[in-house]
Each structure stands twice: as structure tokens, then as C-alpha cells.
C-alpha positions as CSV (number, residue, x, y, z in Angstrom):
1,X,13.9,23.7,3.0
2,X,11.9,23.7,6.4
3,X,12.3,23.2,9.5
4,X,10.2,20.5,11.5
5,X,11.0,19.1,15.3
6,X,14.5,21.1,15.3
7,X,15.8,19.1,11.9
8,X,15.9,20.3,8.4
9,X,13.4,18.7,5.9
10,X,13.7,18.6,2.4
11,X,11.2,18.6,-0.2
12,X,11.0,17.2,-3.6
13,X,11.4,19.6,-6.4
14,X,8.8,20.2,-9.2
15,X,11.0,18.7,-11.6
16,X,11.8,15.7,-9.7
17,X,7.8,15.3,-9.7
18,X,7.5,15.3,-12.8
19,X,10.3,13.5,-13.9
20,X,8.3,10.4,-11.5
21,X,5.4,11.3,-13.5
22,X,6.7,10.9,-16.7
23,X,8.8,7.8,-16.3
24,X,5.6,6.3,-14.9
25,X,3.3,7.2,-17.5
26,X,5.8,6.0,-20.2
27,X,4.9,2.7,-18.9
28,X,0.8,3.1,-18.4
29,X,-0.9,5.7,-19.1
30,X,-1.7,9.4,-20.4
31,X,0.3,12.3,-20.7
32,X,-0.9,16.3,-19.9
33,X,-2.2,18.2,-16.9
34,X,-4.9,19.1,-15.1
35,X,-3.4,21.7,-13.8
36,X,0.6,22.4,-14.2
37,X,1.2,25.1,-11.8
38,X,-0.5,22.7,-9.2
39,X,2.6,20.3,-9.7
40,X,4.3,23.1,-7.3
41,X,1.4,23.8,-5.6
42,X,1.0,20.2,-4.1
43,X,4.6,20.7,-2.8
44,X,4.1,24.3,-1.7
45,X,0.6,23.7,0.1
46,X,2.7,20.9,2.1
47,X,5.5,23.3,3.2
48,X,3.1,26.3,4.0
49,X,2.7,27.1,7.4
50,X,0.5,30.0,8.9
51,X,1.3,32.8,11.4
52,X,3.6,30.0,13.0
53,X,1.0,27.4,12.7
54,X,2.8,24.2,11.2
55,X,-0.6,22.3,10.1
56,X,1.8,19.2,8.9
57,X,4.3,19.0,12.0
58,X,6.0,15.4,11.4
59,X,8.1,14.1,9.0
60,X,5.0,11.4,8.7
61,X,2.2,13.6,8.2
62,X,4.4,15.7,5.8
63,X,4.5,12.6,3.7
64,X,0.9,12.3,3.9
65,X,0.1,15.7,3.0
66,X,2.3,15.6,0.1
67,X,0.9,11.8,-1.0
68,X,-2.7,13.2,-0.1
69,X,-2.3,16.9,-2.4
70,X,-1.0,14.9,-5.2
71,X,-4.4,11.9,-5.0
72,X,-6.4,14.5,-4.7
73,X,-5.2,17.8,-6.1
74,X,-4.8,15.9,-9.2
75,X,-2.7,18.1,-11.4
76,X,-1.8,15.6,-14.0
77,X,-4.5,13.8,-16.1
78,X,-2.9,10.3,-15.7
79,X,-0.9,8.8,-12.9
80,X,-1.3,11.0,-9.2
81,X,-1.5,7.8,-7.5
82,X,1.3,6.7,-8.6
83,X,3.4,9.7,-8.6
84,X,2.2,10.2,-5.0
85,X,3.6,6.9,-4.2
86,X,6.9,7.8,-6.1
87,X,6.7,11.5,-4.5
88,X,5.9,10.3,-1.2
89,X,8.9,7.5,-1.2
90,X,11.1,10.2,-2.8
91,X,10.7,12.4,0.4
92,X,11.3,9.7,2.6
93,X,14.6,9.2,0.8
94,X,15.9,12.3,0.6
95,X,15.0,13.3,4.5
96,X,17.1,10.0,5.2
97,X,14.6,7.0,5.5
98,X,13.3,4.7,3.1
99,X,9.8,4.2,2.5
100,X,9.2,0.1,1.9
101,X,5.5,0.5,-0.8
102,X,4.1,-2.3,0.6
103,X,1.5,-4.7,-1.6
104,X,-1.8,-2.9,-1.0
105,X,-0.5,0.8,-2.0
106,X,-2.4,0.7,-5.3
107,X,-6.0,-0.5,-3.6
108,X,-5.0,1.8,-0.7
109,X,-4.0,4.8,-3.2
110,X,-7.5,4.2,-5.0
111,X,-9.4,3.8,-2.0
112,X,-8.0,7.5,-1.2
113,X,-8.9,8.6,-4.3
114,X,-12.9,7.3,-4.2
115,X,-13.1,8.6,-0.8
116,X,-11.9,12.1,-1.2
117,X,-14.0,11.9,-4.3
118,X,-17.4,10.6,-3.0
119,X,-17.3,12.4,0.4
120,X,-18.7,15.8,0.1
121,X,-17.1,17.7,2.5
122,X,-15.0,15.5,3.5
123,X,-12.1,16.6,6.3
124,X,-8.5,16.4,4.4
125,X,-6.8,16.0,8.0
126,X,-8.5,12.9,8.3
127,X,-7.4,11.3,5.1
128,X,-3.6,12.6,5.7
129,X,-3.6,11.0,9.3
130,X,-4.8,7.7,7.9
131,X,-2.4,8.2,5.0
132,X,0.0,9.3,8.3
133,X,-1.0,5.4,9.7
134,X,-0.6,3.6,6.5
135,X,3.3,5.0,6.1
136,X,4.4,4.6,9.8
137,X,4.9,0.4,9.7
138,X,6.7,0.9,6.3
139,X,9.4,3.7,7.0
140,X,12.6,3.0,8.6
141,X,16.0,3.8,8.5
142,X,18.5,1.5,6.6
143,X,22.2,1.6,7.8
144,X,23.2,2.0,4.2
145,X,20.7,5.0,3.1
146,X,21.2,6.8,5.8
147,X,25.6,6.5,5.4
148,X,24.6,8.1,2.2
149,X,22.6,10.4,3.3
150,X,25.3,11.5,6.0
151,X,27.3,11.8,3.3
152,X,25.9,13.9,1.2
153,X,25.1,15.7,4.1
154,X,28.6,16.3,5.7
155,X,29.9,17.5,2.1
156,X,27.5,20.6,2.0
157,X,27.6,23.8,4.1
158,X,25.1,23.8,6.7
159,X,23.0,26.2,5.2
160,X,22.7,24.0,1.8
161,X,19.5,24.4,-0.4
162,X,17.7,21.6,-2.1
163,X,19.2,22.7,-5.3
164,X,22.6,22.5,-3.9
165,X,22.2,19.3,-2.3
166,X,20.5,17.5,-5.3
167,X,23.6,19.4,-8.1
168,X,26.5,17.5,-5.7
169,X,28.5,14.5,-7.3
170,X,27.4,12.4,-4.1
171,X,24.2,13.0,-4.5
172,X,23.9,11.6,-8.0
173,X,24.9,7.6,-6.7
174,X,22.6,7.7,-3.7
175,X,19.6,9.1,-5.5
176,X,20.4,6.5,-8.4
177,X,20.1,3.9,-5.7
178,X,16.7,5.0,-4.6
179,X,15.7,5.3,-7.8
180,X,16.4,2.2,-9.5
181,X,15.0,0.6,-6.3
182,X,11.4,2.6,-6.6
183,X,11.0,2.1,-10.3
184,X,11.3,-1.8,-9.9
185,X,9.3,-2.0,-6.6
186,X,6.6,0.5,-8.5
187,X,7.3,-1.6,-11.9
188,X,6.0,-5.1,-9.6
189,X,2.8,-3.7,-8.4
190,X,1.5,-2.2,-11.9
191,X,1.6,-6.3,-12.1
């Protein structure tokens, strides 16, 4: 748990990760890794900050970091787009808002994939702020997600940890909401 603008943001967990990664590749797709440590990694590079420097300052471009580190990263053989998608929706949800994957997120995922591929040198805070852009008109805050969210909130001790918050009762029926929601959603654009 960080820190970012005064409130506390949570991140996804490495098994959450790849639980998204292999529910989606059950569907489509290969199983294995590229590289399994970078599973964490992609989480850990987004969270990092240095000497006091916070290079991800936003809940927005913490998103895009995260959705960027896992396009391009690519620690599983099969399926970082759309476990970025998943991931990046996932931290939405758990923060408090919910991320609406609009229609073009698998051309927009790929065309994040070629670039970062076919750019030599190319500058990763560019891609995360147009990743930043591409989120912003499809995050809000729903009424219902974010009673839940309250709620699972006000039932922990202030100092909770991701672990704590994800092992309480509560948090099992508004994750299940999210979830159900995301696999359908994710299920309509494979297509």
C-alpha cells in the first residue's frame, strides 16, 4: 500500500494477476512465462518511488504504468494485453472507481504493443501518459462500487494491508461483482 495525493492506493497482488491471466488464457490462448518473477515486478516497478521522487504520481498514470509494464514487460508468453486490461480495471476497482473497457481497448492495447516494440528508444513516459489519456473518459465513480468500497473500507483498521483487505468477508461480494462484470465485458471484445 502507497500513498498518492494524501489517499491510500492499493495494488493488485501477484496472485490476483495471475489468476486474470489464467482465466483469460483458459479461453484464448497459451500458457507459461516469459518471465515469472516479472509478474511482481510489473506491480513493484509501478509502486517504486525514488529518494522521494513518485515518477507515477496519480491514480491515472498509476493505471498506466501498471497497464503499460504488463504490454510491454511481457512476463507471460500469451495474454499481457489482456491481463493489462484486466489488471488495469482491477486497480481501478479496488482504489474505488470503475474502469468502463471501452470498444477499441484491444486495437488500442496492440497498437501499444507495436509501438513500444518498433520504436527503438522509445520514451515509456510517453506511452503511460497516452495510456493516462485513453483511461481518463472511461473511469468514474459509481454510487454502488464505491458503497462497497466504503464498506469494506470502514470494517478494517486504518492501517489495513492489501492482504487484510482482500481476506475480509465483505470483500469477497464486491470483488465478485467486479469480477463477473470484467470477465463478461473482456468475454465481448475477444468477439
Amino acid at each position: 500500500m502507497a500513498k498518492s495525493s494524501g489517499q491510500i492506493v492499493l495494488y493488485p497482488t501477484r496472485k490476483f494477476v495471475q489468476d486474470f491471466h489464467d482465466l483469460l488464457i483458459k479461453e484464448r490462448g497459451d500458457q507459461g512465462w516469459m518471465s515469472k518473477g516479472m509478474v511482481e515486478g510489473c506491480i513493484e516497478w509501478v509502486k517504486t518511488d525514488v529518494y522521494n521522487f513518485i515518477p507515477f504520481p496519480s491514480l491515472l498514470t498509476k493505471a498506466g504504468a501498471l497497464m503499460y509494464a504488463y504490454i510491454n514487460f511481457h512476463p507471460f508468453t500469451d495474454g499481457n494485453k489482456r491481463t493489462a486490461l484486466m489488471t488495469g480495471s482491477f486497480f481501478f476497482f479496488i482504489n474505488g472507481y470503475r474502469f468502463n473497457i471501452p470498444n477499441d481497448a484491444p486495437e488500442f492495447t496492440k497498437d501499444v504493443a507495436t509501438r513500444t516494440a518498433d520504436t527503438p528508444n522509445h520514451e515509456p513516459s510517453i506511452e503511460i501518459e497516452r495510456i493516462s489519456n485513453w483511461l481518463k473518459p472511461c473511469v468514474n465513480v459509481s454510487r454502488s462500487m464505491r458503497f462497497l468500497y466504503l464498506l469494506v473500507k470502514l470494517t478494517l483498521p486504518q492501517n489495513a494491508t492489501e492482504k487484510m483487505i482482500f481476506d475480509n468477508p465483505v470483500w469477497q461480494a464486491y470483488f465478485e461483482t467486479w469480477h463477473t462484470t470484467t470477465t463478461q465485458r473482456l468475454h465481448r471484445l475477444r468477439k
